[in-house]
py3Dmol code that shows the C-alpha trace and the ligand (Angstrom):
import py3Dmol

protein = """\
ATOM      1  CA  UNK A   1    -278.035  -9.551  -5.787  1.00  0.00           C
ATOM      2  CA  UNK A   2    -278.523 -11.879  -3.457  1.00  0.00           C
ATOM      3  CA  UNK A   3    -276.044 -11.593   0.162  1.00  0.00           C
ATOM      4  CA  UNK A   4    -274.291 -13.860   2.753  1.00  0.00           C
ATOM      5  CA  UNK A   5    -272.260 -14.079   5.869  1.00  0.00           C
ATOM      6  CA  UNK A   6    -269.437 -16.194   6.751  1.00  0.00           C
ATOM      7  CA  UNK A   7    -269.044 -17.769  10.294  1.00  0.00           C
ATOM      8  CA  UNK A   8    -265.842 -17.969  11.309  1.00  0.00           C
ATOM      9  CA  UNK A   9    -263.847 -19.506  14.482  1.00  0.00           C
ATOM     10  CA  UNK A  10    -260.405 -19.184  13.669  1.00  0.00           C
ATOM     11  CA  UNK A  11    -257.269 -18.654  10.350  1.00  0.00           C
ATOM     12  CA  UNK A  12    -260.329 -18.223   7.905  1.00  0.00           C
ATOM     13  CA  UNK A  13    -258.154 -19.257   4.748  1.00  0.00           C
ATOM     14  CA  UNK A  14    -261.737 -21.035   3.183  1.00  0.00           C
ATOM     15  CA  UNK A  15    -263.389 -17.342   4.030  1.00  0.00           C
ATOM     16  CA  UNK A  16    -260.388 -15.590   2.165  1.00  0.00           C
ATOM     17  CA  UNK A  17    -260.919 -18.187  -0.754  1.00  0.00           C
ATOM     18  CA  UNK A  18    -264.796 -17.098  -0.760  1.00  0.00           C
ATOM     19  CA  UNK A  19    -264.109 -13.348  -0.465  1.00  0.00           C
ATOM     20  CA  UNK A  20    -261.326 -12.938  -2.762  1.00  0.00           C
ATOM     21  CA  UNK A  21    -263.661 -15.299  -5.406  1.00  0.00           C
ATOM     22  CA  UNK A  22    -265.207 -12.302  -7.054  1.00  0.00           C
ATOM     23  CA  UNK A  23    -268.375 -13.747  -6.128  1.00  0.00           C
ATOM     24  CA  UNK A  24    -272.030 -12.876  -7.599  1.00  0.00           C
ATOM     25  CA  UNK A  25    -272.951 -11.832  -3.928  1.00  0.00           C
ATOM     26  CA  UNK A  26    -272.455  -9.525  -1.406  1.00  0.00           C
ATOM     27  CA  UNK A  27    -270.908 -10.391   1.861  1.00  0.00           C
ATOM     28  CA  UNK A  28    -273.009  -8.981   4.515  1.00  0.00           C
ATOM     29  CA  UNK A  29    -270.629  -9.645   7.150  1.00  0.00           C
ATOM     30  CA  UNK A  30    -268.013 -12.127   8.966  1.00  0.00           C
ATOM     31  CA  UNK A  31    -269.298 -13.521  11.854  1.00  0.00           C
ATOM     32  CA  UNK A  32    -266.872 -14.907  14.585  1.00  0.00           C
ATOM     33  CA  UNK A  33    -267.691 -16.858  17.430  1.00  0.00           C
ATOM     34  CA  UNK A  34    -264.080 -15.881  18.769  1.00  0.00           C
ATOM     35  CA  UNK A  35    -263.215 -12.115  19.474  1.00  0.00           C
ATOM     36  CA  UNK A  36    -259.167 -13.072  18.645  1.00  0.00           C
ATOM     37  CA  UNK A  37    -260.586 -15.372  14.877  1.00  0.00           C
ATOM     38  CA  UNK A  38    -257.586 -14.579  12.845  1.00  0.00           C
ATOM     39  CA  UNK A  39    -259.685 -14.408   9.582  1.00  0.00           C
ATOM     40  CA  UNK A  40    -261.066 -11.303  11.169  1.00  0.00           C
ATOM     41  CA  UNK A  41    -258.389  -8.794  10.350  1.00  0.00           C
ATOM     42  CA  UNK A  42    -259.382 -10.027   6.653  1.00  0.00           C
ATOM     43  CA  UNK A  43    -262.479  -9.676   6.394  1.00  0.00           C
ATOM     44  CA  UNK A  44    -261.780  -5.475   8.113  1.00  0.00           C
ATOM     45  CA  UNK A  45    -259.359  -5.581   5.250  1.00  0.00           C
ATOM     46  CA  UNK A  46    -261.474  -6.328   2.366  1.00  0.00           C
ATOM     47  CA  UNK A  47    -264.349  -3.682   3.918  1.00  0.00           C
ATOM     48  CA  UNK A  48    -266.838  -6.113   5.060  1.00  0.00           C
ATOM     49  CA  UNK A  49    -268.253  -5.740   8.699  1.00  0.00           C
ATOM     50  CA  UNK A  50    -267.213  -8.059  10.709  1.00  0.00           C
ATOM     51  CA  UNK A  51    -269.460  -9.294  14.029  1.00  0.00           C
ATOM     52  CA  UNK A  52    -268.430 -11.166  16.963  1.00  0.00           C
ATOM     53  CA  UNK A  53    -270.694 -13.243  19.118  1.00  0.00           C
ATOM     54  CA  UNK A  54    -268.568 -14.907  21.726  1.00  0.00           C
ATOM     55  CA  UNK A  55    -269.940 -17.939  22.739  1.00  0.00           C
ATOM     56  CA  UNK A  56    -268.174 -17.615  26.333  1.00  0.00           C
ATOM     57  CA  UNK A  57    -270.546 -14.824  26.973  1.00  0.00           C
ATOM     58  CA  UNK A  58    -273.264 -16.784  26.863  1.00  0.00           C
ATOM     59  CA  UNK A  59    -274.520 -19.336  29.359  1.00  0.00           C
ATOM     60  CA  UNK A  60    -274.971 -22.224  27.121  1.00  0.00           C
ATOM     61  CA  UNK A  61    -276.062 -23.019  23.632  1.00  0.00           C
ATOM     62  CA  UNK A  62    -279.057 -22.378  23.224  1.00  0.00           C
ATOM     63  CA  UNK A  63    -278.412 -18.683  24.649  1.00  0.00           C
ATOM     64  CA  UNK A  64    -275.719 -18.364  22.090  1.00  0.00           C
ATOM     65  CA  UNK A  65    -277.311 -19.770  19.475  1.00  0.00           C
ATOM     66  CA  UNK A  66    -280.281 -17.607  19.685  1.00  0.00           C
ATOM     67  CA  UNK A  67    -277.438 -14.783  19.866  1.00  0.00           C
ATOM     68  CA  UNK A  68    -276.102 -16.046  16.750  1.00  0.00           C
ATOM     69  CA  UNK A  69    -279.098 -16.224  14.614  1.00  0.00           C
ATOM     70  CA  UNK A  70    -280.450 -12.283  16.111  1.00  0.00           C
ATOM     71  CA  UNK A  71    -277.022 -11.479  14.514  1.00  0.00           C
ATOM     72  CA  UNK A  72    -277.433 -13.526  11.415  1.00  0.00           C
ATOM     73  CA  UNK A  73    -281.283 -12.262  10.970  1.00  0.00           C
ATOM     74  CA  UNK A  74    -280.030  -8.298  11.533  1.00  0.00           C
ATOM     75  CA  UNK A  75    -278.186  -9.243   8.329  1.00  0.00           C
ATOM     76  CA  UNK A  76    -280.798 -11.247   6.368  1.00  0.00           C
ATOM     77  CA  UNK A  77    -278.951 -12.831   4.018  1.00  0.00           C
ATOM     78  CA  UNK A  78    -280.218 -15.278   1.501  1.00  0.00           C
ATOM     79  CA  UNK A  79    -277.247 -17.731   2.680  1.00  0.00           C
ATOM     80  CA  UNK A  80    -275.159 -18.352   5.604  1.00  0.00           C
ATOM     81  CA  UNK A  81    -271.744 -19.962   5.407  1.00  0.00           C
ATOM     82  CA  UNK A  82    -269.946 -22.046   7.823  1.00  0.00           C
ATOM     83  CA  UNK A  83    -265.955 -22.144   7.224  1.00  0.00           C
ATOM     84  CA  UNK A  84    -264.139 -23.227   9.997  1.00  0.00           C
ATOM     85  CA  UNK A  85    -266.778 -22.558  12.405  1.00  0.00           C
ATOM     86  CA  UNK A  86    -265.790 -25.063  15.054  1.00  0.00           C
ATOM     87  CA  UNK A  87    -269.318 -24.054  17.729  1.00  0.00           C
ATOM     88  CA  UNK A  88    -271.991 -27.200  17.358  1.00  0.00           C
ATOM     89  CA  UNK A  89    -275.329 -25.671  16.359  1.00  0.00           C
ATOM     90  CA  UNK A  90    -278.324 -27.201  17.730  1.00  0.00           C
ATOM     91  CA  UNK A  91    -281.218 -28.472  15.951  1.00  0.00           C
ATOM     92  CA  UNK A  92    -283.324 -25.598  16.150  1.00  0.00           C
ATOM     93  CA  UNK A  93    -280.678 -22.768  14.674  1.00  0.00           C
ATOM     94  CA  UNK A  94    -279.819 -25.579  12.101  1.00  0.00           C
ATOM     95  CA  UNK A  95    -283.827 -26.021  11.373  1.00  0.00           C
ATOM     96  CA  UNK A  96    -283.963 -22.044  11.108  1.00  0.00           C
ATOM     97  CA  UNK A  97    -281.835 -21.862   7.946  1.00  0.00           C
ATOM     98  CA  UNK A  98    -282.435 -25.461   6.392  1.00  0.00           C
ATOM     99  CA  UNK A  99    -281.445 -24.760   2.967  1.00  0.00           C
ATOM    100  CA  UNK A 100    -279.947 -22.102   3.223  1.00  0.00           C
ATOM    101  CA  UNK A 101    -276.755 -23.408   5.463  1.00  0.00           C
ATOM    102  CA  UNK A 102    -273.433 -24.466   4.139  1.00  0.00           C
ATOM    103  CA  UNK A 103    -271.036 -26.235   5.719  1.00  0.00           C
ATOM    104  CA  UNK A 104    -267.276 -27.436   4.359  1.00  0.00           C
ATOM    105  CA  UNK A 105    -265.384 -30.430   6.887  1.00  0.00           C
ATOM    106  CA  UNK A 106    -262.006 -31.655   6.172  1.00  0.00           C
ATOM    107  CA  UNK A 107    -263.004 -35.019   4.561  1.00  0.00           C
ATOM    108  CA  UNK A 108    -265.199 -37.386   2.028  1.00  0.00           C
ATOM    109  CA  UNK A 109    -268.119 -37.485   4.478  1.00  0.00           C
ATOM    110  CA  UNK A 110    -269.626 -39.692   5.987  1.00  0.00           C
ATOM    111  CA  UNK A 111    -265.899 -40.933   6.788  1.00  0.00           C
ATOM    112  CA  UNK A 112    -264.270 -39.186   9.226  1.00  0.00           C
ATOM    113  CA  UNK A 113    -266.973 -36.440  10.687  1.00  0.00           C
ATOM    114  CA  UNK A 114    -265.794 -34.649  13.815  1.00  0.00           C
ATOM    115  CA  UNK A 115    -261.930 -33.751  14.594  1.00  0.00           C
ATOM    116  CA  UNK A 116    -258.742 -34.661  13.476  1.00  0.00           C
ATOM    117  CA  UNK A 117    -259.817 -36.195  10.424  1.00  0.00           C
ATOM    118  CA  UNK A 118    -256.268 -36.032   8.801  1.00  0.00           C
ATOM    119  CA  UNK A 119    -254.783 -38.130  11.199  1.00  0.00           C
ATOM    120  CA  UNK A 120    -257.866 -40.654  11.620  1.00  0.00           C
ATOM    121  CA  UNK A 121    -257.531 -41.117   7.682  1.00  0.00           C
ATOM    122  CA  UNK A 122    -254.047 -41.816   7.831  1.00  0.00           C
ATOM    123  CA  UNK A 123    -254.847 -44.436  10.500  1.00  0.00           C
ATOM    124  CA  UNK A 124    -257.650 -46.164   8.820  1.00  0.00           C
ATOM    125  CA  UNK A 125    -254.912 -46.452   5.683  1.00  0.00           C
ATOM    126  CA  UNK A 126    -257.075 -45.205   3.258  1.00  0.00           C
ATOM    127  CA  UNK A 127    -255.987 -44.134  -0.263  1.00  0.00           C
ATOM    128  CA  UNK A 128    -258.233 -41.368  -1.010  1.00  0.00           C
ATOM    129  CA  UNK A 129    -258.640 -38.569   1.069  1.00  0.00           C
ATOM    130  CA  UNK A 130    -260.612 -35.295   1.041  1.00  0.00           C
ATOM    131  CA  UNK A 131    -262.973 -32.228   1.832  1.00  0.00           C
ATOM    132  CA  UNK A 132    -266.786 -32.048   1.617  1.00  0.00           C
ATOM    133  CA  UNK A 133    -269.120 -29.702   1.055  1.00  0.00           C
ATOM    134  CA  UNK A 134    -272.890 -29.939   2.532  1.00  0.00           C
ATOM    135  CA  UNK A 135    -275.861 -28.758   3.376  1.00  0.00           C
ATOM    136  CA  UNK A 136    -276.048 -28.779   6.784  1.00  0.00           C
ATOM    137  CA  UNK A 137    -278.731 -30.782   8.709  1.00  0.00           C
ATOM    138  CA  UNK A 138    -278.851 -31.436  12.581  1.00  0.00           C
ATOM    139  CA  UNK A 139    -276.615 -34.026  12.686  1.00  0.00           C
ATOM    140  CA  UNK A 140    -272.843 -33.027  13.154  1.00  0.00           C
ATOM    141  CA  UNK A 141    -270.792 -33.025  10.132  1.00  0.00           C
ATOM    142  CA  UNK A 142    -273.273 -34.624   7.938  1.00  0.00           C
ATOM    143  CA  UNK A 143    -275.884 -33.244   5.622  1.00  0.00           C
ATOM    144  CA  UNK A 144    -276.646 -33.340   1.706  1.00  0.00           C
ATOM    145  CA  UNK A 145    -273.521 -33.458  -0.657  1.00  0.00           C
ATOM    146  CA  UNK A 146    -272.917 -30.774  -2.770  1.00  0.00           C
ATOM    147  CA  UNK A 147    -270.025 -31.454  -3.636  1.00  0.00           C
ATOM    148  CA  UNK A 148    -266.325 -33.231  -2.898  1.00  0.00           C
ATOM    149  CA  UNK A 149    -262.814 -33.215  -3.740  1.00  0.00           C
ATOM    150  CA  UNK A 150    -260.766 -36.115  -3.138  1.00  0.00           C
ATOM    151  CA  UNK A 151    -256.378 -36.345  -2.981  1.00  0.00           C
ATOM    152  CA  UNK A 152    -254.023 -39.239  -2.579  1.00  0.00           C
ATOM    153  CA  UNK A 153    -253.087 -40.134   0.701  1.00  0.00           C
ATOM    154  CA  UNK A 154    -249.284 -40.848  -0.094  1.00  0.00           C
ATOM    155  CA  UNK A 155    -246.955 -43.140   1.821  1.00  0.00           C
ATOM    156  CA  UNK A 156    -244.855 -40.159   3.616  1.00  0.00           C
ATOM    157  CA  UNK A 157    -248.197 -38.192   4.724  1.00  0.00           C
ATOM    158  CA  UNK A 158    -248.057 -36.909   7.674  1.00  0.00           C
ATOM    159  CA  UNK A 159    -251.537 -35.292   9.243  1.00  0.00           C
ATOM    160  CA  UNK A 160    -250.143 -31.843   8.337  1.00  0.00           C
ATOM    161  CA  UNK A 161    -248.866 -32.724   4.717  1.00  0.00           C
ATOM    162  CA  UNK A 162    -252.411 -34.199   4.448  1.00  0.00           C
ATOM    163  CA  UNK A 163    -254.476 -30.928   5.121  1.00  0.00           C
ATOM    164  CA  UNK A 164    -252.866 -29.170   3.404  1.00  0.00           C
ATOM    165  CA  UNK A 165    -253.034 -30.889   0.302  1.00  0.00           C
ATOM    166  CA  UNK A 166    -256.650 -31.159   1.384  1.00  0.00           C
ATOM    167  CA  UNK A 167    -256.822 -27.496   2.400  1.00  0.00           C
ATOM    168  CA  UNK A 168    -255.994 -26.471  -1.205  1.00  0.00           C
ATOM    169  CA  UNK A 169    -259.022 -28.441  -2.704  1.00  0.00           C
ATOM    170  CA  UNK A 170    -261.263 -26.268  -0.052  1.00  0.00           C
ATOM    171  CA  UNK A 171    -260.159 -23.378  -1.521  1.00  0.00           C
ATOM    172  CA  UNK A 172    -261.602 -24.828  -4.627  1.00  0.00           C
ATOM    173  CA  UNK A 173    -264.831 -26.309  -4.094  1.00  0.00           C
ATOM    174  CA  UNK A 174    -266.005 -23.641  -1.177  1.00  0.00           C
ATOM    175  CA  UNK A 175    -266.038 -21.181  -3.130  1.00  0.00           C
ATOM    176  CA  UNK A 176    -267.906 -22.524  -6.596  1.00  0.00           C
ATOM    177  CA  UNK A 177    -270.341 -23.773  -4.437  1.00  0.00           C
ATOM    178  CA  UNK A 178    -271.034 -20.730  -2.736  1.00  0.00           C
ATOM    179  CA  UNK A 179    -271.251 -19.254  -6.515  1.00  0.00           C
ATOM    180  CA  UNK A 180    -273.770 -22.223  -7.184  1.00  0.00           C
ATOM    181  CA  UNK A 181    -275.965 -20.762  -4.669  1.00  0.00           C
ATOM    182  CA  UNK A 182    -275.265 -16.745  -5.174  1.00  0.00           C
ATOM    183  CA  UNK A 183    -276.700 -18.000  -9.067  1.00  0.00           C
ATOM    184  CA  UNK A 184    -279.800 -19.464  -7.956  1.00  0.00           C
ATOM    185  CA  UNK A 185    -278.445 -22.930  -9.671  1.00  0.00           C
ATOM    186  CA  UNK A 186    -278.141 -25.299  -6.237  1.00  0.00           C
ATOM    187  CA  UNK A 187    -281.114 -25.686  -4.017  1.00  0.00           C
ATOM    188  CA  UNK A 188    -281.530 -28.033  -1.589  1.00  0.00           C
ATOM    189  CA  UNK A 189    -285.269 -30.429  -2.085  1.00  0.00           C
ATOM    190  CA  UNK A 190    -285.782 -32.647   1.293  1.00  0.00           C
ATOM    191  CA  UNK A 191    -282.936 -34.244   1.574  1.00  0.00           C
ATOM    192  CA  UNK A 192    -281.598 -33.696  -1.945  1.00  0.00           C
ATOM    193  CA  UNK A 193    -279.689 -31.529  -3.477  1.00  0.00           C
ATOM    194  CA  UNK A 194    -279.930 -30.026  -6.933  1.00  0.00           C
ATOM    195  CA  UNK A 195    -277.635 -28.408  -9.550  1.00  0.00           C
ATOM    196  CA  UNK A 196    -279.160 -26.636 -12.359  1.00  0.00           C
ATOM    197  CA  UNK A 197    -282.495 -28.239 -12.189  1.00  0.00           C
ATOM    198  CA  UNK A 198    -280.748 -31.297 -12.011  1.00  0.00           C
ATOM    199  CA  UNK A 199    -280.503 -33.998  -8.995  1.00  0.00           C
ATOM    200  CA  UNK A 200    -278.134 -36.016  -9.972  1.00  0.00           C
ATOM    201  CA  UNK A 201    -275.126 -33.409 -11.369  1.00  0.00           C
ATOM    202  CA  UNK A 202    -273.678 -32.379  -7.481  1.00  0.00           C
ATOM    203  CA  UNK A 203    -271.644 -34.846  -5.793  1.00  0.00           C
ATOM    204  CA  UNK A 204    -268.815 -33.625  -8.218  1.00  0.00           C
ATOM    205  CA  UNK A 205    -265.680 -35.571  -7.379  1.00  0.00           C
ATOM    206  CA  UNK A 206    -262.575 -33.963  -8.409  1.00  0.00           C
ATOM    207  CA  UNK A 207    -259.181 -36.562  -8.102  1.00  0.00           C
ATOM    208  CA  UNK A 208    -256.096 -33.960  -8.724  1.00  0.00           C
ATOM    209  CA  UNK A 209    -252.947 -36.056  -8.580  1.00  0.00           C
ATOM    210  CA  UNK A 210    -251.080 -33.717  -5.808  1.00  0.00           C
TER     211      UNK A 210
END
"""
ligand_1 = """\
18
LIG
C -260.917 -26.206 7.432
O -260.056 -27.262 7.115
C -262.356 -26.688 7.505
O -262.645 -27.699 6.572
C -262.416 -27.212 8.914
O -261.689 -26.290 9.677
C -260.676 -25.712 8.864
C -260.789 -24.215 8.972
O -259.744 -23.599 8.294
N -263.758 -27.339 9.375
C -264.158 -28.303 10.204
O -263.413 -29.113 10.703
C -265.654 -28.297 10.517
N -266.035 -29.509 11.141
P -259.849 -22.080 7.876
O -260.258 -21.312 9.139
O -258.469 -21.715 7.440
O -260.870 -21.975 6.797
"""
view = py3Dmol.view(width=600, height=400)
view.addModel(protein, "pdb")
view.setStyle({"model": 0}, {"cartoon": {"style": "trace"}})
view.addModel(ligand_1, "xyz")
view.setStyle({"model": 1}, {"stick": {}})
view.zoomTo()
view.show()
C-alpha cells in the first residue's frame, strides 16, 4: 500500500477531504509548517502523526527546506501532498520529489497563480472560475494539470461567496486525484501527465452549475 503526507499551513478543510476519502493509502503523517495549523487537531483526531517544522525556526529557506524534506524522507512516502501549504519551496526541494508532488491553488491555472485569486477573478470579470490541481514544478503555482474544476462567477459574488463555491469543488478533485496516484493510474512523464496509460484523459473539467 503505497503512503503519503499532507503539508499543511493553516484550516486544512482539503486535508480533511483527503483523510476522511477512505483512500487506498496510508497517511504517514500531517506536516505543518505552523505549530498553531488548525487542520492539526484533525489530523491527532483521525490517529495520524502529525509533525511540525516551523519555518520561523529556521534562518531562511533553504535551512527550512532541507528541514522539511529530513522530515518528509523520515517518512518515505511514495507521495507528498501540498493543501494549503502557503511556504514557497525552492527549486531544489521541488526537484527532490518531481513527480511525486501535488499541489491544489484556488483557480483554473495559469490565471490567477499567487494570492487572492477570488478577488483578482472577480476583477478581471471573468465567467468561469475555479481550482486546479498540479504537479508541482519550480515555478510558483504552476506545474502539469491533473486536473480542474470550474464554477460560475455570478453577478452578486463576492470574494468569499466565490471560494467557497470554489472550496467545495477542492474537496472534490483533491481527493480523486490523490486516489489516482495511491492506484498507480496518474504519473507524471516530463512535463506530461498521464491517466491510466493515457496522456490525454487528465485535464478533467467539471462545470457544476452552483
Ligand atoms: C485552499 O483554497 C487552497 O486551494 C489554497 O489555500 C486554501 C487552503 O485551505 N492554496 C493556495 O492558495 C496555494 N497557493 P484549507 O487549509 O482549508 O485546505
Amino acid at each position: 500500500m503505497k503512503t503519503y503526507v499532507i503539508l499543511i499551513s493553516g484550516r486544512g478543510t482539503n486535508m480533511e477531504a483527503i483523510l476522511s476519502a477512505d483512500l487506498p493509502g496510508r497517511c504517514a503523517a500531517v506536516i505543518s509548517n505552523r505549530p498553531d495549523a488548525a487542520g492539526l487537531a484533525f489530523a491527532a483526531g483521525r490517529g495520524v502523526a502529525t509533525v511540525v517544522v516551523d519555518h520561523k525556526a529556521h534562518a531562511d529557506r533553504a535551512a527550512f527546506d532541507a528541514a522539511l524534506a529530513a522530515a518528509i524522507d523520515r517518512l518515505a512516502p511514495d507521495l507528498v501532498v501540498l493543501a494549503g501549504f502557503m511556504r514557497v519551496l525552492g527549486d531544489d526541494f521541488v526537484r527532490r520529489y518531481e513527480g511525486r508532488l501535488l499541489n491544489i491553488h484556488p483557480s483554473l491555472l495559469p490565471s490567477f497563480p499567487g494570492l487572492r485569486t477570488h478577488a483578482a477573478a472577480l476583477a478581471a470579470g471573468v465567467r468561469l472560475h475555479g481550482a486546479t490541481v498540479h504537479f508541482v514544478t519550480p515555478s510558483l503555482d504552476c506545474g502539469p494539470i491533473v486536473v480542474q474544476a470550474a464554477v460560475p462567477v455570478l453577478a452578486a459574488d463576492t470574494a468569499d461567496t466565490l471560494a467557497a463555491r470554489v472550496l467545495v469543488q477542492e474537496h472534490t478533485i483533491y481527493p480523486q486525484a490523490v486516489r489516482w496516484f495511491l492506484e498507480g493510474r496518474l504519473r507524471l512523464e516530463g512535463s506530461r501527465v498521464w491517466l491510466n496509460g493515457e496522456c490525454d484523459a487528465t485535464g478533467v473539467l467539471i462545470a457544476p452549475t452552483g
